[in-house]
C-alpha positions as CSV (number, residue, x, y, z in Angstrom):
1,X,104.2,127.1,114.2
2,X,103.6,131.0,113.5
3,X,101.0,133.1,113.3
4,X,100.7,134.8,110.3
5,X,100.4,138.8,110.0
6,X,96.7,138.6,109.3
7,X,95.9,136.0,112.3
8,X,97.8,138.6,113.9
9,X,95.1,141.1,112.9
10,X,92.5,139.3,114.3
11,X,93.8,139.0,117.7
12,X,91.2,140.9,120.4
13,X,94.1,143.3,121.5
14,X,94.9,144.4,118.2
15,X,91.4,144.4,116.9
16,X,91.1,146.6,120.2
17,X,92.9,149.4,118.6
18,X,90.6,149.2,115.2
19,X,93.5,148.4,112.5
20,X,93.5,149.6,109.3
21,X,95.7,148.0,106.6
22,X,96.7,150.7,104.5
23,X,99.1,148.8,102.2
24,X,101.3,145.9,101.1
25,X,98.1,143.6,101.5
26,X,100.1,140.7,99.5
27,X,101.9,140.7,102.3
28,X,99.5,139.3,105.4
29,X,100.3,136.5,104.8
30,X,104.0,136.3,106.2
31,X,105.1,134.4,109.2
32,X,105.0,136.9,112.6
33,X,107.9,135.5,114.5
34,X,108.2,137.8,117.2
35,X,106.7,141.7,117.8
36,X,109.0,144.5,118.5
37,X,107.7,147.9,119.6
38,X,110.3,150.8,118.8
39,X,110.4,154.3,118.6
40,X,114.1,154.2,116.8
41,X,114.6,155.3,113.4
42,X,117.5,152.6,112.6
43,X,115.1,149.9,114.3
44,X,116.0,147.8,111.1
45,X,119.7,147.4,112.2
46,X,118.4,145.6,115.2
47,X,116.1,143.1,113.6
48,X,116.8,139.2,112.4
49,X,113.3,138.9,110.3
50,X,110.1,138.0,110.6
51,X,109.1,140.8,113.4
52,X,106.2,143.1,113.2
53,X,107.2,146.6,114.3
54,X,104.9,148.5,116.4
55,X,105.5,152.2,117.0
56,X,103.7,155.6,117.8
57,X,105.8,157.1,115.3
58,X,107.1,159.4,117.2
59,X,110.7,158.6,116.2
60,X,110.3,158.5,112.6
61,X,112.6,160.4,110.3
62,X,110.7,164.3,109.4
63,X,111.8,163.5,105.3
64,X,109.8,161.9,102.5
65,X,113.5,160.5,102.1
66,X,114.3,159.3,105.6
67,X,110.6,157.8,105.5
68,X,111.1,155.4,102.3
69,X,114.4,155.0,103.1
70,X,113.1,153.8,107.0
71,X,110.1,151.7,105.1
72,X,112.9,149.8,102.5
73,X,115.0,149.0,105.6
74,X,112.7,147.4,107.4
75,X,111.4,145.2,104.1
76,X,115.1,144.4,103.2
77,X,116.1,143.1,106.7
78,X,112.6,141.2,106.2
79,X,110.2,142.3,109.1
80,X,106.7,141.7,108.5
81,X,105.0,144.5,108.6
82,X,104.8,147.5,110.2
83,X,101.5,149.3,112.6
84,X,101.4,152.6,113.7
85,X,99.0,153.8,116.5
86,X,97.3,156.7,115.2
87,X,97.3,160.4,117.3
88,X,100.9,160.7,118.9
89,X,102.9,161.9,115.1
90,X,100.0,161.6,112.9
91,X,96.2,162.0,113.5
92,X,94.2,161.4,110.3
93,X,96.8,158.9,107.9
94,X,100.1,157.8,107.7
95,X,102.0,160.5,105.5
96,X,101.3,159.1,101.2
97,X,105.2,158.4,101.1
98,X,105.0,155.3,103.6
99,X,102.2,154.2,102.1
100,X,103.6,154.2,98.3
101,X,106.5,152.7,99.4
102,X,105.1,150.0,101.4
103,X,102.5,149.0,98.3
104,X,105.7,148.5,96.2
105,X,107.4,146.7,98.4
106,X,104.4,144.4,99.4
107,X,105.1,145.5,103.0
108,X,102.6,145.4,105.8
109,X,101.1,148.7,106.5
110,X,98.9,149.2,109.0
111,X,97.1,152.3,110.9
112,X,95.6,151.8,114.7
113,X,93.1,154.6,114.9
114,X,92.3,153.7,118.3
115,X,95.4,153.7,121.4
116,X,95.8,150.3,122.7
117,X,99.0,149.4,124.7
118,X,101.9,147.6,122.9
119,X,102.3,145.5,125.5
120,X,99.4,143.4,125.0
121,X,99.7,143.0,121.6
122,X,103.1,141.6,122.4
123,X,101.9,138.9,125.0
124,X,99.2,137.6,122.5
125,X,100.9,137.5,119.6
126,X,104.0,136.1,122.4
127,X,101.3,133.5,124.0
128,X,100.5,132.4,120.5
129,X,103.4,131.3,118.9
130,X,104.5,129.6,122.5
131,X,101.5,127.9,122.5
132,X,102.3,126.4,118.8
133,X,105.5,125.6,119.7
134,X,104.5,123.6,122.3
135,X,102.1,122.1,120.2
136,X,104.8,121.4,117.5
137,X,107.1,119.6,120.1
138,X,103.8,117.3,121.3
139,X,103.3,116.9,118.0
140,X,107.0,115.8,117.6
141,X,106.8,113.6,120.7
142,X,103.8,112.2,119.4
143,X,105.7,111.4,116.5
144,X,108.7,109.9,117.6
145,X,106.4,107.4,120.3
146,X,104.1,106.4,117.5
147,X,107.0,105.2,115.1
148,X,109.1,103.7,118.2
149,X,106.4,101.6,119.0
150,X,105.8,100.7,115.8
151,X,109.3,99.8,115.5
152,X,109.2,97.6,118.6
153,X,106.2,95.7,117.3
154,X,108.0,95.1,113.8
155,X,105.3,97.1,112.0
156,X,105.4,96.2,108.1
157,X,105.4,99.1,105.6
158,X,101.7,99.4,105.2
159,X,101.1,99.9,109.1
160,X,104.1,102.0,109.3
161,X,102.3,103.8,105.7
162,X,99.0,104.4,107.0
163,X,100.1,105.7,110.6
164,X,102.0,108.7,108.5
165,X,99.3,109.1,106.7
166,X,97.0,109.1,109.5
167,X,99.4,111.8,111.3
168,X,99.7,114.3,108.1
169,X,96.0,113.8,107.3
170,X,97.7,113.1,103.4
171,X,98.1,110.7,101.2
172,X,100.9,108.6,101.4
173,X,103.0,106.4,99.4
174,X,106.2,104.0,99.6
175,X,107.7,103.2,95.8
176,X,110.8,101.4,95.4
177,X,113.7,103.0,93.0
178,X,111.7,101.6,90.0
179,X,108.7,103.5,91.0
180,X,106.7,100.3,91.8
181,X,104.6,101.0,94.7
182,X,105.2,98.7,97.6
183,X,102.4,100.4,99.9
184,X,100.1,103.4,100.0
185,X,97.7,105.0,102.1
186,X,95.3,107.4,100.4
187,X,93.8,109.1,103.4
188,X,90.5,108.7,102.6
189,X,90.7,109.9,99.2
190,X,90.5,107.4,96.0
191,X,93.6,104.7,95.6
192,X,92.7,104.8,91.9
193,X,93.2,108.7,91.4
194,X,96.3,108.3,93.3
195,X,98.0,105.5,91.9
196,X,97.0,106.5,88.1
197,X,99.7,106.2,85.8
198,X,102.3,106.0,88.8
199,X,105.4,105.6,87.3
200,X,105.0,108.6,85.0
201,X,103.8,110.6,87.8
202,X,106.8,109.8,89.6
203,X,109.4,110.5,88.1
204,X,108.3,113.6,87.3
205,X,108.6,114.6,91.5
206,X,111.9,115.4,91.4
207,X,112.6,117.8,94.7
208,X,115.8,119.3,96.1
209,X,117.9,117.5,98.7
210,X,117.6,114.2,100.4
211,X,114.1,115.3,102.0
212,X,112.1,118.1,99.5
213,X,109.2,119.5,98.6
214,X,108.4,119.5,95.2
215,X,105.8,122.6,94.6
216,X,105.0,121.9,91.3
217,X,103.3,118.1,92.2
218,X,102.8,119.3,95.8
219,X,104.6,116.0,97.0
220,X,107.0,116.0,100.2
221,X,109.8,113.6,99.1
222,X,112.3,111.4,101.1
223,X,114.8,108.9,100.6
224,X,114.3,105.3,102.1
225,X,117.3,103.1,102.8
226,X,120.3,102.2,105.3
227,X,123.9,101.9,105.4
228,X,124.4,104.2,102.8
229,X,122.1,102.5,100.7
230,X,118.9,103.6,99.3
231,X,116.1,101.4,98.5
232,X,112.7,103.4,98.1
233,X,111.3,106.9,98.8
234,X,108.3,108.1,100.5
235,X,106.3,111.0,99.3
236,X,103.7,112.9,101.2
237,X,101.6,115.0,99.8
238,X,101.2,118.4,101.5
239,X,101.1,122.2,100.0
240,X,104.4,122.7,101.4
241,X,106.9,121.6,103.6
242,X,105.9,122.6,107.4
243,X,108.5,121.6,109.8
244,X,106.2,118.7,111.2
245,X,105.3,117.4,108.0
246,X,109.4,116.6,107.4
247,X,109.4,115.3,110.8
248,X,107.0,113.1,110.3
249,X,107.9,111.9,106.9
250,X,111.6,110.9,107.8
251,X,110.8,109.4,111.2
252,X,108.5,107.5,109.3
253,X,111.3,106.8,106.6
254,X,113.6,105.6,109.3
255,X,111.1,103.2,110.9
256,X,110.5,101.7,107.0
257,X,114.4,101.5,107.0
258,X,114.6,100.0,110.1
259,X,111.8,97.5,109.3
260,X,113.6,96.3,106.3
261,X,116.9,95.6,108.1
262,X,114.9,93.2,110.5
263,X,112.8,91.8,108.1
264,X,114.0,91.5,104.8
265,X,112.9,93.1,101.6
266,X,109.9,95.5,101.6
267,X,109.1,94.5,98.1
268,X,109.0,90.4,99.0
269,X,106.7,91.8,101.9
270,X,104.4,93.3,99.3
271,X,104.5,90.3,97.7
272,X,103.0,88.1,100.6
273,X,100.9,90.5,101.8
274,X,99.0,90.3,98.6
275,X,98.8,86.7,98.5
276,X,97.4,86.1,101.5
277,X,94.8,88.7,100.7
278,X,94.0,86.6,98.3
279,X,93.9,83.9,100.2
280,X,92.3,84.9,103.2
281,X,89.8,87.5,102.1
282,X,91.5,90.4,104.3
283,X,91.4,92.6,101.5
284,X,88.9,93.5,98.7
285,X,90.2,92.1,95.2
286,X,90.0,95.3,93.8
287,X,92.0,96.8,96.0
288,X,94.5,93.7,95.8
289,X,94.5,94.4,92.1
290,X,95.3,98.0,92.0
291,X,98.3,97.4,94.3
292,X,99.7,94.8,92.4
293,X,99.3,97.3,89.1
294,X,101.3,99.8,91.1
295,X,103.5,96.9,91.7
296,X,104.1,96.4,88.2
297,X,101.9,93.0,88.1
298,X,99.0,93.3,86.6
299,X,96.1,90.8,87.5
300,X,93.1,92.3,85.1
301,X,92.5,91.3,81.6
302,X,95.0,88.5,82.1
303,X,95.2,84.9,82.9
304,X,96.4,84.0,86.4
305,X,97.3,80.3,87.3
306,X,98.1,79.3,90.8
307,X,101.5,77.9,91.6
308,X,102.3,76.1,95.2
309,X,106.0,75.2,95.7
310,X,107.1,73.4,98.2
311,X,109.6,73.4,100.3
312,X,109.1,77.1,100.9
313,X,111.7,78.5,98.3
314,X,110.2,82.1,97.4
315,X,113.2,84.0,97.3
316,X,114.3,81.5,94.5
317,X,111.0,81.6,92.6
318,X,110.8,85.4,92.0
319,X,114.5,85.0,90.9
320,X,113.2,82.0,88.6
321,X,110.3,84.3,87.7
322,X,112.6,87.0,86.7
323,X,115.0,84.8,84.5
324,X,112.1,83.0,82.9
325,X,110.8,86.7,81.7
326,X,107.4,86.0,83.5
327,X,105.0,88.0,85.7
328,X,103.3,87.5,88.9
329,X,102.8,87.4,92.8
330,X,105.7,85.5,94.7
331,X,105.8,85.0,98.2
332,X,106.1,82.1,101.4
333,X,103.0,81.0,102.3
334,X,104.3,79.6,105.6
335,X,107.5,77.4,106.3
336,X,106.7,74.7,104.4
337,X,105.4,76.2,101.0
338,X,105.8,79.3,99.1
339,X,103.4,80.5,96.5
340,X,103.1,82.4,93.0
341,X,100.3,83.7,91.3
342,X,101.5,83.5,87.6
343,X,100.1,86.7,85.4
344,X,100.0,85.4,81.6
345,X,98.4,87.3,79.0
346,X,96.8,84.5,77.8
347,X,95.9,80.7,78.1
348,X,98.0,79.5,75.4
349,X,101.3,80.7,77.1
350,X,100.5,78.6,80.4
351,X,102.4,75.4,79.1
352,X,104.9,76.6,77.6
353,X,105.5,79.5,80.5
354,X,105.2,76.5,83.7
355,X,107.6,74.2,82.0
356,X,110.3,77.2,81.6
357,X,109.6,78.8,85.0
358,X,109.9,74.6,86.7
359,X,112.9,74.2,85.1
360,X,114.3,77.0,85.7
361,X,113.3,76.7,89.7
362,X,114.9,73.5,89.9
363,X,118.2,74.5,88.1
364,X,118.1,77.0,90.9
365,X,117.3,75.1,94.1
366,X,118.0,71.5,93.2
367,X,115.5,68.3,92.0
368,X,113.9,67.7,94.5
369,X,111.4,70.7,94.6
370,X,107.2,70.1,94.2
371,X,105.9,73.0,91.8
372,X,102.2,72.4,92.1
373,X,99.3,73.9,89.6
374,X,95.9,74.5,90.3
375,X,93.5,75.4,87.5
376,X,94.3,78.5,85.5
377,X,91.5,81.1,85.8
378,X,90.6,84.4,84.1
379,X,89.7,87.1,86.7
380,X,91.6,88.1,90.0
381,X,88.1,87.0,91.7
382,X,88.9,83.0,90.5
383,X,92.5,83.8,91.9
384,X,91.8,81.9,95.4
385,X,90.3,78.9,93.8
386,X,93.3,78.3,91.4
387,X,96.0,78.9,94.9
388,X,94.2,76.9,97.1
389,X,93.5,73.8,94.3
390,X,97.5,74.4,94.0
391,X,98.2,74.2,97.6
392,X,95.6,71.1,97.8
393,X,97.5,69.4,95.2
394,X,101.5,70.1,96.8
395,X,99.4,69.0,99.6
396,X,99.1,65.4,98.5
397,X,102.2,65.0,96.7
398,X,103.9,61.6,97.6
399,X,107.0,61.4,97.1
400,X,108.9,62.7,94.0
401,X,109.1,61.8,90.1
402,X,108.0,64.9,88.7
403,X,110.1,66.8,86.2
404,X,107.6,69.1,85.3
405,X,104.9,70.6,87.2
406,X,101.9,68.5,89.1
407,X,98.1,68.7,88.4
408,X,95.3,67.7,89.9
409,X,95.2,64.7,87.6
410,X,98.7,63.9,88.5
411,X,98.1,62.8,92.3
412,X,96.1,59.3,91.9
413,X,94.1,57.9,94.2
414,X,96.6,58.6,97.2
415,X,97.1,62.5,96.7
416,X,93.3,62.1,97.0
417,X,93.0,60.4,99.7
418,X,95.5,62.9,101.5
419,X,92.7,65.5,100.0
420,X,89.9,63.8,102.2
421,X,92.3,63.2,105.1
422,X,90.2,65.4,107.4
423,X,86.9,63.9,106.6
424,X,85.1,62.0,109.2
425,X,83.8,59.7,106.9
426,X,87.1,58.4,105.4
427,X,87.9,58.4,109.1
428,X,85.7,55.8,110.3
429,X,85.8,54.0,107.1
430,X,89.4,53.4,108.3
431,X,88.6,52.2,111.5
432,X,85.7,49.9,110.3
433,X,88.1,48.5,108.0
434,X,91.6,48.1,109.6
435,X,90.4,48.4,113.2
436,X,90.3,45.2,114.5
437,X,93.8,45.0,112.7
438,X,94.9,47.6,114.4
439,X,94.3,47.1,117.9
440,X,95.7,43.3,117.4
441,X,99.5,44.7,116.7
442,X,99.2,47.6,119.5
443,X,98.7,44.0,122.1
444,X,101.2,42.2,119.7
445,X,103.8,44.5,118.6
446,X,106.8,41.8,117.5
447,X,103.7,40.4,114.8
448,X,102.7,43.5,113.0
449,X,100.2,41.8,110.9
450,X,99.1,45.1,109.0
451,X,102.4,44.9,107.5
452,X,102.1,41.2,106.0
453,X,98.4,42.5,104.6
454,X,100.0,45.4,102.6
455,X,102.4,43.5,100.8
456,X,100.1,40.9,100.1
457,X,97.8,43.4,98.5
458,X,100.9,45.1,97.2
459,X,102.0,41.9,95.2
460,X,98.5,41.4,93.8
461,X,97.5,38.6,96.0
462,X,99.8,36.7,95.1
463,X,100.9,34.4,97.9
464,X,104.5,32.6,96.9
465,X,105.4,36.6,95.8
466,X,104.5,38.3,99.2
467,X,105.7,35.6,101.1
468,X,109.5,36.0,99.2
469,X,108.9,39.7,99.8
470,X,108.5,39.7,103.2
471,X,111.3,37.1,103.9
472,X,109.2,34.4,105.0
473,X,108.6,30.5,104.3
474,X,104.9,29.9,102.8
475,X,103.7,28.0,105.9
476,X,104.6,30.9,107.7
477,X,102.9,33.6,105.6
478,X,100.2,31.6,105.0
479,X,99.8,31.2,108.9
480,X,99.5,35.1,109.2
481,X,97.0,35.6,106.5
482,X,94.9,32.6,108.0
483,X,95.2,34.6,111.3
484,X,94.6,38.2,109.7
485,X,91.4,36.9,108.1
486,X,90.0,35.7,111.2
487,X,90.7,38.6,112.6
488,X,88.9,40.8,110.3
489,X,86.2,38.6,109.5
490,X,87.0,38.9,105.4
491,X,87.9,36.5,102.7
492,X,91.3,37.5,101.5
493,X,90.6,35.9,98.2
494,X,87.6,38.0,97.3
495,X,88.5,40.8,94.8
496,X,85.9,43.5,95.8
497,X,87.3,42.9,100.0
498,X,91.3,43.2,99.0
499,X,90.3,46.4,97.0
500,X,88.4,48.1,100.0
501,X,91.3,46.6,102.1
502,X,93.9,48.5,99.8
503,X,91.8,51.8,99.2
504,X,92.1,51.9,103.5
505,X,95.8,51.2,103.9
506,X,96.4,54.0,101.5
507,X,94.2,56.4,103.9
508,X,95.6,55.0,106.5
509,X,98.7,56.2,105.2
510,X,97.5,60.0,104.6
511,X,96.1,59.9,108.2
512,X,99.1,59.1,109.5
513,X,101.2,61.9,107.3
């Protein structure tokens, strides 16, 4: 927000006078927040810090003792620096006190060897640091409209991440109190470099204060959490701590806070959000992979098996996860399903590691729960195939009777069917078969004939059996069956016909579902 005293330097009207800095050079770069021309010998009594004095020198004290004594005030009180226009009191230099005393002190000295009026040194350096102040509060306004509006939206962490990042031109990142990263922005620069070895890095950033810099890392720290409960920090990381760059990263803090209140847990988020990278190819699988390390799941060199619960229960399958000593992504896939992409560090654990994590589950959220498993597979790239085979196969599920977990191989000839339930050809294979069938019970609903076919079929075509089963005399049954072969033009006695009749019930069925 202030100009510093070489910018100051710089400016035309002080250039205008042809400064000379004549010691305390360590020193330029101090904050110049206001000038103050004076002709007073005490001016120091009179000052708050951070002004540079300009004077003709006129009023200087005659002593080398009055002079250091008039050159440590001004340094103690902490002005900035100190120019004197050359030709009024002096005409070639500044008397070799001043400038001794200045050099120790790593004060400001400077000589104007040509006259230029105070006054418009004062407006530029005056116009300047109004200018940046009014810059700052645009900036702060910016600030405060960008995370409002992300807050109305319901902006997850990583939108509400890369927008501070975006602002501060910095990388930044959201850890939770473990250290796990639950999302990062690196600003252009490389997620690997950044994220390397995270935890260590971490907790060795330990600043002052809620909100600190840390020098020694160069990260801008903050505190994440509400209702007097923490759950995270964000770090920023800046050179040091300018008053925008703690604006921004607690605004942006509050928004994350805020966020979590509405939504839920920021680390469950994380969760998802990787999933249905995965799933959806919205995000590189290297970069899914080096999220989920800084996560504290790790996806390379290990073997991942695909997992599809259903109904949705993911809140209880990280906890099963957790008590079952396992690793992996956990997250609802949408309201009927959740899903977990199990992280073993080898094949020979997956039994042994699905059977504990299914029981588990269903000691947690009751019996009837579908834990579905798709093919395990050995690089994060082969981690789609083994969710969506999972998904297919919760997919096709009918009914319970699994204790464990289900396969592919598990779901028979109807989970299959369910598979193909979109195909056209199983379609009209349908209607070719059970058409005509069909459209006779929509005219004659009290008869519903396909109903008498399907437990014929269902009792092996065995007419006394059906007939009991359906609660019907023989004649009766025997009537229907006479009528339903006429109506589909088949031979209800003919093996091959019954099992192409059967096979289209059953798709009948997954069409329907």
């Amino acid at each position: 927000m202030f100009p510093t005293v070489r910018e100051v330097l710089a400016l035309d009207p002080v250039r205008n006078g042809a400064p000379r800095v004549v010691a305390g050079e360590r020193g330029l770069d101090q904050v110049v927040r206001w000038v103050h021309s004076s002709e007073v010998p005490d001016i120091a009594t009179l000052l708050r810090g951070g002004e540079l004095v300009l004077s003709t020198g006129i009023g200087l004290p005659p002593d080398d003792a009055g002079l250091r004594r008039f050159i440590t005030d001004l340094a103690e009180v902490g002005a900035c620096g100190l120019a004197v226009e050359m030709g009024r009191r002096y005409s070639g230099r500044l008397p070799a006190v001043m400038v001794r005393t200045a050099d120790e002190l790593g004060f400001p000295l400077v000589e104007l060897h040509r006259g230029t009026p105070f006054v418009l040194i004062t407006e530029a350096v005056h116009s300047m640091i109004i200018d940046a102040q009014l810059a700052e509060l645009r900036a702060t306004e910016e600030i405060h409209q960008r995370f409002t509006d992300l807050s109305v939206e319901g902006a997850g962490a990583a939108e509400v991440v890369a927008q501070a990042a975006a602002l501060a031109g910095a990388p930044v990142v959201l850890e939770n109190l473990f250290r796990q990263v639950l999302a990062y922005d690196a600003a252009g620069g490389s997620a690997e470099l950044l994220l390397a070895n995270w935890e260590d890095h971490s907790r060795r950033v330990r600043p002052a204060g809620r909100t600190g810099h840390d020098p020694e890392s160069g990260w801008l720290v903050t505190a994440v959490g509400a209702r007097g409960e923490d759950w995270g920090r964000l770090l920023m990381r800046v050179p040091a701590a300018e008053a925008r760059h703690v604006i921004l990263i607690e605004r942006a803090a509050s928004t994350l806070a805020l966020g979590r209140l509405i939504r839920g847990d920021e680390e469950a988020q994380t969760h998802r959000t990787l999933l249905a990278a995965l799933l959806g190819h919205t995000t590189p699988v290297d970069e899914v992979v080096l999220r989920s390390r800084a996560l504290g799941v790790h996806l390379d060199r290990r073997h991942l098996v695909g997992i599809v619960i259903r109904p949705s229960l993911a809140t209880e399958a990280a906890q099963a996860l957790r008590d079952s000593a396992l690793k992996g992504l956990v997250g609802a896939l949408d309201e009927s399903s959740a899903g977990v992409l199990l992280a073993l560090r080898s094949a020979d654990e997956e039994p042994a590691s699905l059977t504990r994590f299914a029981a588990r589950l269903r000691a947690i959220a009751g019996d009837d729960v579908v834990v579905a498993v798709g093919e395990g597979v050995s690089t994060p790239r082969e981690a789609r195939r083994s969710l969506v085979e999972a998904s297919q196969v919760a997919s096709a599920v009918r009914g319970g009777g699994f204790a464990g977990v289900v396969r592919l191989t598990d779901i028979g000839l109807s989970g299959l069917l369910y598979l193909l339930r979109d195909e056209p050809r199983l379609q009209t294979f349908v209607e070719r078969e059970l058409g005509s069938l069909l459209a006779y019970d929509a005219r004659h609903p009290r008869e519903q004939l396909l109903g008498v076919l399907r437990v014929y079929l269902e009792c092996g075509r065995n007419k006394s059996a059906a007939a009991e089963h359906s609660h019907l005399s023989r004649p009766a049954f025997y009537e229907r069956l006479a009528r339903i072969r006429k109506i589909i033009g088949a031979d209800l006695d003919d093996v091959s016909v019954c099992l192409s009749l059967h096979v289209a019930l059953l798709a009948l069925d997954a069409l329907r579902s």
